[in-house]
ZADREN-724747 format. One record per residue (C-alpha): residue number from 1; x, y, z. Coordinates in pm, 1 decimal. Layout:
<nodes>
+-----+----------+----------+----------+
!   k !       c1 !       c2 !       c3 !
+-----+----------+----------+----------+
! NUM !        X !        Y !        Z !
...
+-----+----------+----------+----------+
</nodes>
This chain:
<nodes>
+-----+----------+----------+----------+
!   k !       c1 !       c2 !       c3 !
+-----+----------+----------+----------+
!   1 !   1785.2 !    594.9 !  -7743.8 !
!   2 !   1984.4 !    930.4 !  -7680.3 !
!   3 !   2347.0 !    789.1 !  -7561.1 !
!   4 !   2454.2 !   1109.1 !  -7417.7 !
!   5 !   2291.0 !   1277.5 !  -7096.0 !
!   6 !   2388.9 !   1588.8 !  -6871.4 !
!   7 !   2293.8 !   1677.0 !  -6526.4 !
!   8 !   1974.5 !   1739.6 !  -6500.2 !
!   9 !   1925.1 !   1785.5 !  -6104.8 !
!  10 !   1675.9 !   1454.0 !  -6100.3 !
!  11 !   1736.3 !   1211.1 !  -5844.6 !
!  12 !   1948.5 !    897.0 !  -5951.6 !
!  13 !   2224.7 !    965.8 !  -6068.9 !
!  14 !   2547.7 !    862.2 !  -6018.4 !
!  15 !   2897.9 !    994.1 !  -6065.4 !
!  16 !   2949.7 !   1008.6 !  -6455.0 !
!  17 !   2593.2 !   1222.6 !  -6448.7 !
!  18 !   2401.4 !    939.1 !  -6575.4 !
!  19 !   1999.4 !    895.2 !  -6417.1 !
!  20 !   2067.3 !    538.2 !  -6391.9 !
!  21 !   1678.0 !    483.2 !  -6379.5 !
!  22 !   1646.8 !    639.3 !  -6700.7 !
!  23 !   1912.4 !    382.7 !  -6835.9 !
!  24 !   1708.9 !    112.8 !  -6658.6 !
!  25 !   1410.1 !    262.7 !  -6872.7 !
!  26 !   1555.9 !    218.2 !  -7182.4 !
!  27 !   1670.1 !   -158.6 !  -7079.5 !
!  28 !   1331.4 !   -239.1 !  -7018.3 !
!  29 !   1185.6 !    -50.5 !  -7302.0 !
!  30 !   1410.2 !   -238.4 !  -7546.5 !
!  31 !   1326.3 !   -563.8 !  -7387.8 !
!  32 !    950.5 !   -500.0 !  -7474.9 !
!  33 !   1021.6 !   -462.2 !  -7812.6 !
!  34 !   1242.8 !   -798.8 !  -7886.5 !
!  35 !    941.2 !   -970.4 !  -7651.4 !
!  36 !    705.6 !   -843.1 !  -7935.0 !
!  37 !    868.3 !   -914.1 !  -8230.3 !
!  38 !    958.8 !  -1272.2 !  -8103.9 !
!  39 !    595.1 !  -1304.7 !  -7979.0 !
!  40 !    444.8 !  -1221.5 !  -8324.0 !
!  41 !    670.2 !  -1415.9 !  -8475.4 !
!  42 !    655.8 !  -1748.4 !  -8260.9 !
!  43 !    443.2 !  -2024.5 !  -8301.4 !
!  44 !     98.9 !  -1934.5 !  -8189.9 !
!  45 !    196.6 !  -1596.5 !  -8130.7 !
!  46 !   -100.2 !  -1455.6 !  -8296.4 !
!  47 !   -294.1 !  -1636.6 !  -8120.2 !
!  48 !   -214.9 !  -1527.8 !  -7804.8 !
!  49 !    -84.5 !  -1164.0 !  -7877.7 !
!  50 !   -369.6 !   -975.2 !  -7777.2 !
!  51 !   -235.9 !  -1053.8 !  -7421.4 !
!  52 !     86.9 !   -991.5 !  -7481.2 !
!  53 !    232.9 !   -776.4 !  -7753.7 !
!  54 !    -65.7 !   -577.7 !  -7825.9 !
!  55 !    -12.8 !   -407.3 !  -7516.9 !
!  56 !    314.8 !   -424.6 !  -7537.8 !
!  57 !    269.0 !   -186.8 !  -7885.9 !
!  58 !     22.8 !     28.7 !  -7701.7 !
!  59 !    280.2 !    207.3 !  -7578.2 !
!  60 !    671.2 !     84.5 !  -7580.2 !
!  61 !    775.5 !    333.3 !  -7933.3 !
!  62 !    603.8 !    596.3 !  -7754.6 !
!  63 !    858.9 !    556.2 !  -7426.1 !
!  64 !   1131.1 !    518.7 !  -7633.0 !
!  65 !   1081.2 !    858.8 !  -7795.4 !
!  66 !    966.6 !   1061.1 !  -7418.9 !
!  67 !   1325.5 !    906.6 !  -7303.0 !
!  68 !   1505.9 !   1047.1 !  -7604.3 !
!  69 !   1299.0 !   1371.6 !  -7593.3 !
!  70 !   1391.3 !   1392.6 !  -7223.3 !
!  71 !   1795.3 !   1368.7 !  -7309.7 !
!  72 !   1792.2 !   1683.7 !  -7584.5 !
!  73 !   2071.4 !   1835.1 !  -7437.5 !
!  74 !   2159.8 !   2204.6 !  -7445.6 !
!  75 !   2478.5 !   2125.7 !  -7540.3 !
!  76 !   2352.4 !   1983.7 !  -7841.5 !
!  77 !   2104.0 !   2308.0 !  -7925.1 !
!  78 !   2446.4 !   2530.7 !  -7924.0 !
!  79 !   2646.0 !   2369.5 !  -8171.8 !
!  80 !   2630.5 !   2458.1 !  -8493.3 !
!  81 !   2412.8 !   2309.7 !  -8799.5 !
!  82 !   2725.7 !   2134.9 !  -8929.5 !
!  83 !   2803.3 !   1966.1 !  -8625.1 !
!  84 !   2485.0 !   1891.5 !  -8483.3 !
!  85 !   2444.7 !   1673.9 !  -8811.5 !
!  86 !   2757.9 !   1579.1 !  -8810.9 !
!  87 !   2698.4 !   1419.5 !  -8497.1 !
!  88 !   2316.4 !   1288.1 !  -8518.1 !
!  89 !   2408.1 !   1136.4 !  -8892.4 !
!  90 !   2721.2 !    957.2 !  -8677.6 !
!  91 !   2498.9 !    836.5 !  -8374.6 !
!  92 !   2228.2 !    725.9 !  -8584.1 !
!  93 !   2199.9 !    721.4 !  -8946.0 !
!  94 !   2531.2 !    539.4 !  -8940.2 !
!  95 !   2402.2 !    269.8 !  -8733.7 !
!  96 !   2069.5 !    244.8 !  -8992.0 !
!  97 !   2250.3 !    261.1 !  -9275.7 !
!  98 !   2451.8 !    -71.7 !  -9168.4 !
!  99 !   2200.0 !   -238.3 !  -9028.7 !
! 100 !   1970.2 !   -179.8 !  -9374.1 !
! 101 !   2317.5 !   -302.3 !  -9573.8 !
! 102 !   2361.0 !   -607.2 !  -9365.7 !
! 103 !   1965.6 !   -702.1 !  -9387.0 !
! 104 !   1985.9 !   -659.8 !  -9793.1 !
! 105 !   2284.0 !   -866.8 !  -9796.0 !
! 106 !   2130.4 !  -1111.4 !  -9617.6 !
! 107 !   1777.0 !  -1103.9 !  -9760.6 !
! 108 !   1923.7 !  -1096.9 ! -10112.5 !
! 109 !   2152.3 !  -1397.8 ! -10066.2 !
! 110 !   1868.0 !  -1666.0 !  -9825.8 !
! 111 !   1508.2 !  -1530.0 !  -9936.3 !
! 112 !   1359.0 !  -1624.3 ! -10260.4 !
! 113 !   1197.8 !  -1339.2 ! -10274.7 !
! 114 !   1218.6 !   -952.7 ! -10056.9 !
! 115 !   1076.6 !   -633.2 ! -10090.7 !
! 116 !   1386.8 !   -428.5 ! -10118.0 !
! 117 !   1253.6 !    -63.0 ! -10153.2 !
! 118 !   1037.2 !   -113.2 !  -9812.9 !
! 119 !   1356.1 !   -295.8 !  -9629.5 !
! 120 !   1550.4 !    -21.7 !  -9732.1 !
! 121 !   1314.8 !    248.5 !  -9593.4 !
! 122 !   1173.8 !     58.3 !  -9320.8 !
! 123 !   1454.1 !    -77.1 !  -9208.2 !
! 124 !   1605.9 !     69.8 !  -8864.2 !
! 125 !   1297.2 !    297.9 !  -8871.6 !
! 126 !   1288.3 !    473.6 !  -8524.4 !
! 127 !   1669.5 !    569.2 !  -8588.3 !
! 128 !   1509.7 !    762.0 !  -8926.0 !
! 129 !   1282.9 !    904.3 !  -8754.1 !
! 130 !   1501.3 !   1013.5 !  -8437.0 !
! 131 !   1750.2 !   1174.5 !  -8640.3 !
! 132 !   1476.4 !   1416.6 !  -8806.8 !
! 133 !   1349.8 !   1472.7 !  -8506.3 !
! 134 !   1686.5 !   1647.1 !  -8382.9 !
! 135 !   1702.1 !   1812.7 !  -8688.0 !
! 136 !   1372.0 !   1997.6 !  -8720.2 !
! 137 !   1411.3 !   2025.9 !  -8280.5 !
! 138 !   1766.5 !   2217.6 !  -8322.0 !
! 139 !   1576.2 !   2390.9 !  -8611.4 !
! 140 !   1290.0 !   2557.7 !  -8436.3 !
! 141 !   1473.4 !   2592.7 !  -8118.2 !
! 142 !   1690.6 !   2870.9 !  -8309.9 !
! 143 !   1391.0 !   3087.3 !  -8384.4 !
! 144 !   1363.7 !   3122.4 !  -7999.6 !
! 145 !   1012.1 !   3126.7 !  -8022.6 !
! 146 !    803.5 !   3004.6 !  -7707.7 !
! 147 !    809.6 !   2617.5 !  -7660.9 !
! 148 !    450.6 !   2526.1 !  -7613.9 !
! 149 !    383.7 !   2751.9 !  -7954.9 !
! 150 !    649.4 !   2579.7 !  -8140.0 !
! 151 !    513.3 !   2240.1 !  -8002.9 !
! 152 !    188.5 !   2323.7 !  -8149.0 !
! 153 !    249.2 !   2515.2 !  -8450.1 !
! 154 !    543.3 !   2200.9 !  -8547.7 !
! 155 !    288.0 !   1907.8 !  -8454.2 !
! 156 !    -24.1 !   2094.9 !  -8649.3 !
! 157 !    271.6 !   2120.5 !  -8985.2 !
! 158 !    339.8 !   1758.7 !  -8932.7 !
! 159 !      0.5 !   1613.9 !  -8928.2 !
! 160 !   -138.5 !   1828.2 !  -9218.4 !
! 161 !    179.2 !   1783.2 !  -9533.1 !
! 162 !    118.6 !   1518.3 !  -9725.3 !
! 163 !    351.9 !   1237.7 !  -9673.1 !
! 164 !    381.0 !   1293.9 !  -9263.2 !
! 165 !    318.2 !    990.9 !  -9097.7 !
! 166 !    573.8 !    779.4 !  -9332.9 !
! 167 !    797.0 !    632.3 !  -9037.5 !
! 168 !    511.0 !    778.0 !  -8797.3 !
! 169 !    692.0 !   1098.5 !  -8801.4 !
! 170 !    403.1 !   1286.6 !  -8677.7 !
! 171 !    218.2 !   1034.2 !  -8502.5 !
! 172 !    569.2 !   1024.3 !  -8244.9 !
! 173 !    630.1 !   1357.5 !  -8273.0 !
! 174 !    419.3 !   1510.9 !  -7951.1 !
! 175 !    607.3 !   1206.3 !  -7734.9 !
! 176 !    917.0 !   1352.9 !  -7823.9 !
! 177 !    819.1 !   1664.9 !  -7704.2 !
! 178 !    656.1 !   1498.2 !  -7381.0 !
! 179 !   1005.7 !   1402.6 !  -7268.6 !
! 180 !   1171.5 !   1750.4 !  -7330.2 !
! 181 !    894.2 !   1920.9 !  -7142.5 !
! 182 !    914.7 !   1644.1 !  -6876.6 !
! 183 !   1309.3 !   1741.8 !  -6845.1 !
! 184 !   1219.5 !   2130.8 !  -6843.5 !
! 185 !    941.4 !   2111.9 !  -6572.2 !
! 186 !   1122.1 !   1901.4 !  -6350.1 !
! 187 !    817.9 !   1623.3 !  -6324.3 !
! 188 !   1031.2 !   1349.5 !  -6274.0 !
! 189 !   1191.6 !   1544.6 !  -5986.2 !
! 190 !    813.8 !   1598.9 !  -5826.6 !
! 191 !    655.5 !   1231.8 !  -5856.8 !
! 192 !    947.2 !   1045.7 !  -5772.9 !
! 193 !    870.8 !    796.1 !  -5474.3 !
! 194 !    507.1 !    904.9 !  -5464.5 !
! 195 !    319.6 !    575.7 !  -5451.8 !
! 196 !    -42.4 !    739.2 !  -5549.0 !
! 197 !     88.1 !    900.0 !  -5826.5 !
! 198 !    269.6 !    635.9 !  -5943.8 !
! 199 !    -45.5 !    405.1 !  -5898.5 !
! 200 !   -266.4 !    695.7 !  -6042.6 !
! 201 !    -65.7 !    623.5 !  -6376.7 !
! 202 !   -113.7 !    265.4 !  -6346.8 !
! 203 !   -467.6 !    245.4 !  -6302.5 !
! 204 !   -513.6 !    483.8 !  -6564.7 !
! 205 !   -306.2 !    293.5 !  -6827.2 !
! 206 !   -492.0 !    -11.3 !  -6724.5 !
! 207 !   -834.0 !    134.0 !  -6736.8 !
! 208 !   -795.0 !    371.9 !  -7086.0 !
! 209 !   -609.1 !     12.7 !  -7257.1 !
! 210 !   -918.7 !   -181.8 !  -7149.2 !
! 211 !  -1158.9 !     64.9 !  -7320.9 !
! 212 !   -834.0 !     19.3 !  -7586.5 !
! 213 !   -928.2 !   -327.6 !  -7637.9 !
! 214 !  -1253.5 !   -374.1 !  -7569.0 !
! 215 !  -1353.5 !   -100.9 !  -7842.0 !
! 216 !  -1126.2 !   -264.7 !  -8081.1 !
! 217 !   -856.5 !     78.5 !  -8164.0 !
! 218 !   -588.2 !     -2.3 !  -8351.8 !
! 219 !   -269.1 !     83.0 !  -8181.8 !
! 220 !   -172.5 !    274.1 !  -8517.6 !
! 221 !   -379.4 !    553.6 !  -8632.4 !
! 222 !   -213.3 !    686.2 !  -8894.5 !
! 223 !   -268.2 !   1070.5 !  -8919.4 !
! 224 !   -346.7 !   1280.3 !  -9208.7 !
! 225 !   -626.1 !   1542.0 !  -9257.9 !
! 226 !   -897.4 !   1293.8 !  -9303.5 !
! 227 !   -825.0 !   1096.1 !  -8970.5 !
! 228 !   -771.6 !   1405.4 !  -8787.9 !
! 229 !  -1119.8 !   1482.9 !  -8886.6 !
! 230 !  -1330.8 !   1166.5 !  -8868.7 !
! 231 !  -1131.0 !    997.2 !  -8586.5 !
! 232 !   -978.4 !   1303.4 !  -8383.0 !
! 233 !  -1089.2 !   1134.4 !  -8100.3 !
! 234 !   -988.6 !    815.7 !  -8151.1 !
! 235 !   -605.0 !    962.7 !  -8178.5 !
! 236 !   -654.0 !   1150.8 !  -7881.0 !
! 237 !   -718.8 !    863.6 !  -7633.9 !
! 238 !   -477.4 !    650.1 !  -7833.4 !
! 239 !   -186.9 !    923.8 !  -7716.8 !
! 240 !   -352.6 !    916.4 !  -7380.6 !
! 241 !   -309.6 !    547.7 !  -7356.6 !
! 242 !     62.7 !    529.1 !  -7466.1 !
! 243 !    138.5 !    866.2 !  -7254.2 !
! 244 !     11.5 !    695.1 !  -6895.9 !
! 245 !    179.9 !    343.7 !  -7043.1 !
! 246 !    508.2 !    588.1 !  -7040.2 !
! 247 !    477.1 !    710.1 !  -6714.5 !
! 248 !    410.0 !    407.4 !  -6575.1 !
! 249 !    733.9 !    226.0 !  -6662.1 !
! 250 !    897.3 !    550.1 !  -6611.5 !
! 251 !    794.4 !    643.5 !  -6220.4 !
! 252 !    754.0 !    254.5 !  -6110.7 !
! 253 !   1162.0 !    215.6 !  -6245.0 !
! 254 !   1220.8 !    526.2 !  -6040.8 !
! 255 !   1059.8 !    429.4 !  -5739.3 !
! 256 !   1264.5 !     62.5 !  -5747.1 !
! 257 !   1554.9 !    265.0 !  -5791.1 !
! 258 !   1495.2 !    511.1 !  -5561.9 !
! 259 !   1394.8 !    272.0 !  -5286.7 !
! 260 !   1670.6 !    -71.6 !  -5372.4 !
! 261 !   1921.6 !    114.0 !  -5529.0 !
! 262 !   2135.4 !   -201.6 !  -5494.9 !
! 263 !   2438.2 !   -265.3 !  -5673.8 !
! 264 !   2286.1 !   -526.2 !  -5876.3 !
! 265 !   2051.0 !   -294.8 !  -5980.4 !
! 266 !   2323.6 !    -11.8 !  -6063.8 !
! 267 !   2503.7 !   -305.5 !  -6326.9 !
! 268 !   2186.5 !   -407.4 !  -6468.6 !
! 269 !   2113.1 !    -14.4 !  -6539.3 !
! 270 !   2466.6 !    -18.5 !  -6757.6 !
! 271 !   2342.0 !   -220.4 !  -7022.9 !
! 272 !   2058.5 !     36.2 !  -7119.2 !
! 273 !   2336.0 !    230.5 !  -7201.1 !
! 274 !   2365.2 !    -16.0 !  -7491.8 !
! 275 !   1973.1 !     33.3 !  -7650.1 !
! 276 !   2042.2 !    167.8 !  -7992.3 !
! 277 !   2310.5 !    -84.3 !  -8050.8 !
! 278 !   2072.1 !   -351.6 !  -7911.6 !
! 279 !   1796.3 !   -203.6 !  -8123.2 !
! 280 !   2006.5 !   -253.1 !  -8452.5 !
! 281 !   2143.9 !   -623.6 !  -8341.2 !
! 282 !   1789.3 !   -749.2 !  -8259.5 !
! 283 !   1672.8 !   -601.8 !  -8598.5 !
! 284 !   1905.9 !   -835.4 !  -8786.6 !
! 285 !   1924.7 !  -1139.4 !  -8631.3 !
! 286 !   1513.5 !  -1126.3 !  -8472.1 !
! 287 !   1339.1 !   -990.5 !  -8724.2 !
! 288 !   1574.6 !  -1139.1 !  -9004.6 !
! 289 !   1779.8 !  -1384.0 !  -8970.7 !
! 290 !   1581.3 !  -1596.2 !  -8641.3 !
! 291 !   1300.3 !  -1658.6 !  -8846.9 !
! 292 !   1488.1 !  -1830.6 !  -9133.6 !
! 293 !   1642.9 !  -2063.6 !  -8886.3 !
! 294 !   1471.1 !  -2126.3 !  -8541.4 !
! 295 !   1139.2 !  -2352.8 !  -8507.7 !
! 296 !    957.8 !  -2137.9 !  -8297.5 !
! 297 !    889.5 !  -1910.2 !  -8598.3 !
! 298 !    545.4 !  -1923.4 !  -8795.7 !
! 299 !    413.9 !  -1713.1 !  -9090.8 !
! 300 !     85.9 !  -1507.5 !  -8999.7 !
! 301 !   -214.7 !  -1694.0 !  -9176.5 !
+-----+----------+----------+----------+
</nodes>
């Protein structure tokens, strides 16, 4: 949900230095999420949600965190401690922090009864978990160390401390990561407008979410020494299937844009400009206040 982008060299951008497909990314992306919150909580929802947002979950946190890996700016690696969380705290605890303060409000004042400790922590979560992500990224980027070994050596920390996967810090961590080497390499640069690769992702997606569902795994592994050990694999080909879910969205946006880049297209790629503050409005009035007031809403049995 990264607001801020600099040139990069990809195709698609236009004059302010935008990649307006990457904007169109996020629009999408964010439109996912509402659909599966409203889905889960609409009548019947349950009922039909392993059509609908269970693979909507298989992969749609996972984009959102290859996008914001993808827009770590070097601009953002140079400044100093201070400023860097200066600036993160601004962009995104700021935004949490109100969101969690107008949720409590409202909670406190319409529900008879709320779980305050978890609505303060889980409340606004990816923002959370973005903003330590910057901070341990600017952190091990100053050791100058190579990037694959601090990829490795930072995702083996994570998944071993006790404690890692509150927020699924570690589980999203190697996405993160995806999208800065994505941005590094160039990919995006390579597989634009290349209909077999693009369909190569698809059909993999497709076919790796099918085993997915058909063996029954849980779009959530949480990961901790014991899972890493009895279900390794299981969290391998659960990364596998959100990774080609990414890529996906990601070259099949670029390819639209690439081949209608319309004008219609260009203002609808403006308002993915807008995801984190989308993010935070959806988690107040879907999640929150929606379900205390519209029909369409239905406890789980």
């Amino acid at each position: 949900m990264e607001q801020n982008t600099e040139r990069s060299g990809c195709n698609g951008m236009n004059g302010t230095g935008r990649i307006i497909y990457l904007d169109a990314v996020k629009l999408v992306t964010i439109y996912l999420v509402i659909l599966g919150h409203v889905t889960q909580l609409m009548v019947h929802g349950w009922a039909v949600g392993e059509h609908l947002w269970k693979p909507i979950y298989s992969f749609h946190m996972p984009l959102f965190m290859v996008v914001s890996g993808f827009f770590v700016s070097d601009r953002m690696l140079k400044l100093s401690f201070a400023n860097m969380l200066k600036a993160k705290a601004t962009q995104l605890l700021l935004p949490a922090l109100t969101c969690t303060f107008i949720c409590c409000i409202y909670l406190y004042f319409v529900r008879d009864t709320t779980n305050f400790r978890d609505e303060i922590i889980g409340n606004s979560w990816f923002l959370k978990t973005l903003f330590v992500y910057y901070v341990l990224f600017w952190l091990l980027k100053q050791t100058n160390l190579n990037d694959w070994l601090l990829f490795s050596l930072s995702s083996i920390f994570l998944f071993l401390i006790p404690q890692g996967s509150s927020l699924q810090v570690n589980l999203l961590w190697p996405y993160f990561w995806s999208g800065y080497f994505l941005k590094k390499y160039r990919v995006f640069e390579s597989i634009m407008g290349r209909w077999r690769i693009i369909v190569g992702f698809i059909l993999l997606y497709i076919v790796t979410y099918s085993i997915q569902w058909y063996s029954d795994i849980p779009n959530i592994i949480t990961i901790n020494p014991e899972s890493l050990h009895s279900q390794w694999h299981l969290i391998l080909f659960r990364y596998l299937v959100a990774f080609c879910g990414s890529m996906s969205i990601i070259s099949l946006v670029a390819l639209i844009y690439n081949k209608y880049n319309t004008q219609s297209l260009s203002v609808l790629s403006r308002f993915g400009k807008y995801t984190l503050g989308i993010y935070v409005l959806q988690t107040i009035l879907v999640i929150n206040i929606f379900p205390d007031t519209l029909a369409w809403y239905v406890e789980k049995e």
